[in-house]
N, C-alpha and C positions, 0 to 999 in steps of 0.2 A: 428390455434393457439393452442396449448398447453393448459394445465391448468397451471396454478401458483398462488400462494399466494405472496403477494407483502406488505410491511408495512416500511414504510419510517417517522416517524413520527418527525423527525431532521427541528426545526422552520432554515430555513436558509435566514442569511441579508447579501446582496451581495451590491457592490459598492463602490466609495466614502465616506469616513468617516462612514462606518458603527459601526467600534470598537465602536463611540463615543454613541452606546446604550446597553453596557458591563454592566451596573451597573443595567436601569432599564429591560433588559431582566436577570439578575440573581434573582431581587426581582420578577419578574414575575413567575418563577420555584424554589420560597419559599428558596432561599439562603440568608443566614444573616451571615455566619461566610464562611471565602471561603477561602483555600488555591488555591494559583497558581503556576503552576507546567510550567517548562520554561527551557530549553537546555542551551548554552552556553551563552557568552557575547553581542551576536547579538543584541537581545529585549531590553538588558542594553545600549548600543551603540547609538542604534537607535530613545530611549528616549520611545520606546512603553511600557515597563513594567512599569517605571514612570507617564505617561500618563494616562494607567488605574489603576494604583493602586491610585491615585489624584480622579482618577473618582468616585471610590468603597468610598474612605475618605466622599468624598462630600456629598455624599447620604447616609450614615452612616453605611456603610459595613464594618463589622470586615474582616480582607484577615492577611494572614502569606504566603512569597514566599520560592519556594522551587527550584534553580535548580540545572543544573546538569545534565539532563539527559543525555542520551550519544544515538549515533544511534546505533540500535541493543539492544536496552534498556533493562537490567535486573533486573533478580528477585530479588536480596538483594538490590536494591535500589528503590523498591515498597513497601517489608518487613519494613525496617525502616523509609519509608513516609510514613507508615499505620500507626504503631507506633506514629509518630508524629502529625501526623493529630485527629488519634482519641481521644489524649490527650488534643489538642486542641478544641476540642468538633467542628470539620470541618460539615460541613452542605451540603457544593457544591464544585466542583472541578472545579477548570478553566483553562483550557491548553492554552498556547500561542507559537505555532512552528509549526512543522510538525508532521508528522506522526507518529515519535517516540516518541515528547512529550504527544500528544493527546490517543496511546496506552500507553503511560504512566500513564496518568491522568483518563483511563478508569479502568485502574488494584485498581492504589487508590483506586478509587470511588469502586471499588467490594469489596477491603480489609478490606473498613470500616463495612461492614457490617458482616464481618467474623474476628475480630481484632485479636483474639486467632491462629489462623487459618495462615500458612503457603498460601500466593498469589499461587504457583505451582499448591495445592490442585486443585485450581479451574480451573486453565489452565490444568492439568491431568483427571479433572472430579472427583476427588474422592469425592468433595465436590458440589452437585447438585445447580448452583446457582438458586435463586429467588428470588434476592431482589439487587435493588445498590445506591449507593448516585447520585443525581443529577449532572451532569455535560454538562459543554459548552467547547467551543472551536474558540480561534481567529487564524488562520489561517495564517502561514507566509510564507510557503513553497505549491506547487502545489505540489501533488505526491499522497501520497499513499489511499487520498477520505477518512482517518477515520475519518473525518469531518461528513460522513454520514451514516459511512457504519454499519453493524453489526459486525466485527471483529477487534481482535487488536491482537499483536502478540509480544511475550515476549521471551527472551534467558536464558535459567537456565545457567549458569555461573560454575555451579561444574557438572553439567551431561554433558555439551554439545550439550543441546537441545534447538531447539526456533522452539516454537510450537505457534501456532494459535489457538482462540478461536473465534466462531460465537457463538452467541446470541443476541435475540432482547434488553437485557438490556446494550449491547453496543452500540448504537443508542443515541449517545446526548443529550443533548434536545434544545440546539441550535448551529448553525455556522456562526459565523463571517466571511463573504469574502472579504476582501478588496483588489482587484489586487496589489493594489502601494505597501501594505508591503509584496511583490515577489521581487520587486524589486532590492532590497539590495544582495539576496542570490546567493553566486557562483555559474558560468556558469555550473561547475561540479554537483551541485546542482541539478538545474534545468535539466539537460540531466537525470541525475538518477531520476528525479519526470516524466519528461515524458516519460522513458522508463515503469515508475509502469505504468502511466496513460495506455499505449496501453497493455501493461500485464493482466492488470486485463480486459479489455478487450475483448483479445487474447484467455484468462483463458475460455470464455463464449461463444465466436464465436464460436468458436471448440468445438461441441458439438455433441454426437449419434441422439437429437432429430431432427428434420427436419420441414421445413413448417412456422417455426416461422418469419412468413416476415418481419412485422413490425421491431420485436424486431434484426431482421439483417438490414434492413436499420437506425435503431438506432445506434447499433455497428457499422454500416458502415460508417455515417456521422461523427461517432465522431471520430475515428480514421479517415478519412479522413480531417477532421480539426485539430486534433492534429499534421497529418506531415504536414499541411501546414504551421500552426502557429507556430512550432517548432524553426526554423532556425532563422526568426522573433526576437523570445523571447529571444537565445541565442544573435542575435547582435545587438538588439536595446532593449537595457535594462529597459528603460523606456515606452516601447510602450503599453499602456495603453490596445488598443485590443487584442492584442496578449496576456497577461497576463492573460487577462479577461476570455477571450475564452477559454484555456487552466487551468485555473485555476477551471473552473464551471464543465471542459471537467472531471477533475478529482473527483470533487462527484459525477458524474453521473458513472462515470466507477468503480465504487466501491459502489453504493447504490441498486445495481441487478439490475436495470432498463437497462441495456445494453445484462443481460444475461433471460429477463424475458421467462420462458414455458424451459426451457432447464438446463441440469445439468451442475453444477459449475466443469470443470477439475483440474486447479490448480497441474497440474503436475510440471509445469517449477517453481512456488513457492513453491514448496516442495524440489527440487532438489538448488534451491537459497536462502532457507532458511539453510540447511545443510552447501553452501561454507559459507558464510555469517558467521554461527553459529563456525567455526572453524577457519578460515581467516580473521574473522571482515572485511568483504567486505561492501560498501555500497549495501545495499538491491536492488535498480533501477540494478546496474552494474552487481549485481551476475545472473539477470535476463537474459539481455541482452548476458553474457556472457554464456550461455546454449540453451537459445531457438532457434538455428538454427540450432546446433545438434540434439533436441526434434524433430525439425520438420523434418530433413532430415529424422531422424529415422523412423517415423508416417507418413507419408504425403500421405500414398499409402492407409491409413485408409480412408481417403476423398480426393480424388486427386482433383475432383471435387470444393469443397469449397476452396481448395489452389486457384487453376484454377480462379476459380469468385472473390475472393478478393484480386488477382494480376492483376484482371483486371479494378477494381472497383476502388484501391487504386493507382496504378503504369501506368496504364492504359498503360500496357502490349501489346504489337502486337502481335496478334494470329496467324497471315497468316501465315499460309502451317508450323505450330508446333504440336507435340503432345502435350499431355494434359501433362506428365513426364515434359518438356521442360519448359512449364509453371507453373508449379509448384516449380518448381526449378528455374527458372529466379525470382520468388514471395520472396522464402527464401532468393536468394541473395538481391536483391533490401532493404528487411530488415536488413539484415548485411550490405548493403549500407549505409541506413539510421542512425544506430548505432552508422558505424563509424564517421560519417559524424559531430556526436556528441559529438566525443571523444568517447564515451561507450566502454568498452569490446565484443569481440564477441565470446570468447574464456577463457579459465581456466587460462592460462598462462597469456594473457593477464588481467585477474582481478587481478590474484596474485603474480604476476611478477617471475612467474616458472612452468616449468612441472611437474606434479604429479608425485611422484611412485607409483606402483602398491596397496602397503600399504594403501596409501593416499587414491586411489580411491576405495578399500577396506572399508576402513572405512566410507567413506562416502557415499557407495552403504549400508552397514548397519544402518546407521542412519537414509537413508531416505526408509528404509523398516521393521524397528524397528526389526533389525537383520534377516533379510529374514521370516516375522511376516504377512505382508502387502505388498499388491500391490498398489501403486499409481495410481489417476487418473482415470477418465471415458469415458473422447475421445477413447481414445487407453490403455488401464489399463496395465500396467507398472508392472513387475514384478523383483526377483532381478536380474535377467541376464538380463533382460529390462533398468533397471538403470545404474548398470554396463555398457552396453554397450555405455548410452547415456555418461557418462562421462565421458567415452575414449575415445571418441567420439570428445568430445568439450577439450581434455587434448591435446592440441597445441599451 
């Protein structure tokens, strides 16, 4: 095993009616005035944003709601929730969505501490963070674990950037998991939550270090329950385990627990953050629609670990194949599965066209911050690297 440092320190209440201890876990982490940060009409809909704001009443929590987020969330709509939060003298932050709202509600919670302060600053580094307001998170959508993780991820809207930020002061301080309010969100949804869920993953599996066993039968069990539970989730809406399962699958696949002693790649999220950032693609889709070109690219770097985890997951027949053979029936069974989902497996198919050369120009500079940077530690990605992966996947 590796060495690692590991720190998770996100109180998580999973279950049945867990929401219904929203009010006394926010006096628990010293909140008295709370704005809540919430996406579309869903939470309104479904009586949840009702629900807890009655709750917060009861026990004599001042709250002001704020939504609107949007997926792919940006930075002038963090700027003027800063503004208004801090005028409100905000104390805690409380997200109720998924992943875009909860990276919404972590940027808040940084703004407040830097109110003068452009949000970008601290997502570019110019501004060292060390300090952020308290925040929780109720959980509505399974996907992207920033329920636990340390990263949230923002779109500047006038550069054309959506960049990611790790640090321990994006870590919660608590999460609400209640399967049943999964329920509600479209099948489309839910495919792009479980394509993040096996990405982030995927991102850790794929690693230079070696010997980590545990930490791959971790990753292994959990993508191995994720595609079983998958098909499940999409056709029995209600089924409570399948929810569950996948819903938990997702803070563990994003709290490093799945990538512990081994370096984070994160290539195929750098190259999904760029169509995403220009195409407004769903994040899960932009994913899906690259990582089979990634890997076709790469796969000669560990043929081997292609090899074991087409045998582990797909449970592959090896008689009388090369190891090439196997590796390659692994990537398609994954673009099996994809589509199986609806998912994109391809460029054209996230954006309903083929790139021109232009297109992928541009987007082979973005995500090398103008041939600046090489992506990635599996296989380190340079820009005729990227370039090629994206013409790759341009069909």
């Amino acid at each position: 095993m590796e060495k690692f440092k590991f720190y998770c320190p996100t109180e998580i209440i999973f279950g049945k009616d867990s929401e219904l201890s929203t009010a006394s876990l926010i006096k628990k982490y010293n909140g008295h005035n709370v704005l809540i940060v919430y996406g579309g009409g869903s939470v309104k809909r479904s009586g949840l944003l009702d629900k807890i704001c009655q709750q917060l009443s009861n026990d004599n929590l001042s709250y002001m709601t704020l939504g609107g987020v949007q997926p792919n969330p940006i930075v002038c709509f963090v700027n003027d929730a800063v503004k208004k939060a801090y005028q409100a003298n905000i104390d805690f932050v409380l997200a109720i969505g998924g992943g875009s709202v909860i990276d919404t509600a972590k940027a808040i919670a940084h703004g407040l501490k830097y109110p003068q302060n452009d949000i970008w600053d601290i997502w570019t580094k110019k501004i060292t963070l060390t300090n952020t307001t308290p925040m929780g998170s109720i959980v509505t959508l399974a996907a992207a674990g920033s329920e636990t993780s340390d990263s949230a991820v923002l779109t500047n809207e006038q550069t054309g950037q959506k960049r990611g930020l790790s640090t321990p002061f994006n870590r919660p301080c608590f999460a609400i998991m209640n399967p049943q309010l999964t329920y509600s969100a479209p099948n489309y949804q839910k495919a792009c939550g479980i394509a993040d869920i096996l990405m982030h993953t995927l991102e850790r599996y794929f690693a230079k270090e070696q010997n980590n066993y545990l930490t791959d039968y971790i990753a292994e069990g959990l993508l191995k329950d994720v595609i079983a539970q998958a098909p499940i989730m999409i056709n029995e809406p209600t089924n409570y385990i399948a929810h569950s399962e996948i819903m938990y699958a997702g803070s563990l696949s994003h709290n490093d627990i799945t990538g512990l002693g081994r370096t984070k790649d994160f290539s195929v999220h750098k190259f999904g953050h760029e169509l995403s950032a220009k195409y407004n693609a769903t994040h899960g889709a932009s994913l899906t629609a690259i990582w089979s070109s990634w890997a076709r690219y790469i796969y000669q770097k560990d043929i081997q670990r292609f090899c074991h985890l087409g045998k582990i997951l797909f449970n592959i027949d090896t008689l009388n194949k090369t190891d090439e053979t196997i590796a390659l029936e692994t990537i398609k069974h994954f673009e099996d599965f994809f589509t199986s989902l609806n998912l994109p497996i391809n460029i054209s198919q996230l954006v309903g066209k083929t790139l021109t050369d232009e297109e992928l120009t541009y987007l082979t500079s973005m995500c090398t911050d103008n041939n600046t940077k090489t992506i990635g530690n599996f296989s380190p990605l340079n820009y005729q690297d990227v370039y090629a992966i994206f013409k790759l996947a341009n069909h």
